[in-house]
C-alpha positions, 0 to 999 in steps of 0.5 A: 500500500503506498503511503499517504503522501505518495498517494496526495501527490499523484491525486495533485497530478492527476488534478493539475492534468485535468486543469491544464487540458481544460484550460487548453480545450478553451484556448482561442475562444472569445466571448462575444456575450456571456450573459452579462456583457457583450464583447466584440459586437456591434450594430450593423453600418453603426460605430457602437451597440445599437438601443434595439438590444437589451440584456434580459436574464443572461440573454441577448435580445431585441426590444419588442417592436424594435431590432437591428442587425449586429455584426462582429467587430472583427472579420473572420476566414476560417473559424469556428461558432457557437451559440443558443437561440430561440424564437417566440411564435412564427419568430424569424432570424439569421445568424450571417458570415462573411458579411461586408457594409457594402449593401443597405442590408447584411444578408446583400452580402452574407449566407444565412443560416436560418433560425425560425419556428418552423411549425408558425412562421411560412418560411417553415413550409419550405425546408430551404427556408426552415430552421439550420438551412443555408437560407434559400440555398441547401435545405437541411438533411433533417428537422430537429429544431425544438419547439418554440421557448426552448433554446436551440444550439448552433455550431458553425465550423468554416475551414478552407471554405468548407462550412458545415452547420451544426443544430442541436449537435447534428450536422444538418448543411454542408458545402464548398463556400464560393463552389461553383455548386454555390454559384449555380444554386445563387443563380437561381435563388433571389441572390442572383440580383445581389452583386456583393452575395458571397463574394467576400473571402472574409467577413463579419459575423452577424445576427438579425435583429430586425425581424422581431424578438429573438434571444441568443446566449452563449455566443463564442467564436475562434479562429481556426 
């Protein structure tokens, strides 16, 4: 039996280990809202936060009757997004990548992943349109967007071009960003008129505000 000494130290190891592989699993990450403080957004064409967002129990969410979009501070290439959302009754928003200035609004120049109540909202009827969708391009190859109340979790993975959305931990869209696949699905689809669609190699993060109330939590991104 080893003394109690030799025991303690090891169980310390053992400790410190587990510290330092949690610490490392951290490592890159940066909190755009932990529940209390926004960090590293914005609104979009605005130089601060815009009023139409309020922190309301360790959420970030619009104003009822008020929105506009954010977008991060910071553009992004190859990165890695995560996040809650969830909607009131036939709520719609969009969370947006490799988003410019360039147009009046920000999904002239950036893809969309859909948040929506499917079952309320009629973009729901359409599965292009509905719930982890790459917004009027590739439908996901399932639904499982939960109901109305409760929150949805995203992850958004881009890494030489290849975008994969995650919803409630399956990978629902995936495809070659700037693809001549991507070009030929644009062509047909109301992108076709929008000279800035896709076309930046990086960008802004964004989330839609204005199309009513939304609550987003636990939003962190990384550089890959």
């Amino acid at each position: 039996m080893e003394p109690e000494e030799i025991v303690m130290k090891k169980w310390s190891l053992i400790l410190m280990s587990l510290i330092i592989t949690g610490c490392a699993s951290e490592a890159g990450w940066t909190v755009l809202f932990d529940g209390e403080t926004v960090k590293g957004l914005r609104g979009y064409r605005m130089d601060g936060m815009p009023d139409s967002w309020e922190i309301v129990n360790g959420t970030l969410k619009t104003k009822p009757g008020t929105g506009h979009d954010l977008i991060s501070t910071e553009v992004y290439k190859n990165f890695e997004l995560e996040l809650d959302w969830k909607v009131p009754p036939k709520g719609n928003s969009g969370i947006f990548y490799f988003a410019t200035e360039e147009g009046d609004y920000i999904w002239q120049s950036a893809p969309e992943m859909q948040v929506l109540d499917d079952k309320g909202h009629t973009d729901g009827k359409n599965t292009l349109t509905s719930a982890g969708a790459l917004y009027a391009l590739i439908a996901p190859s399932e639904s499982i967007v939960k109901p109305v109340g409760e929150f949805n979790s995203v992850r958004i993975k881009v890494l030489d071009k290849k975008v994969a959305h995650w919803l409630n931990g399956v990978k629902v869209v995936e495809y070659t960003y700037q693809s001549s696949e991507m070009w030929n699905l644009a062509k047909v689809s109301k992108f076709n008129s929008m000279p800035n669609f896709a076309k930046a190699s990086e960008g802004h993060i964004g989330l839609q505000g204005d199309h009513g109330e939304i609550w987003y939590r636990n939003i962190r991104i990384r550089k890959l």
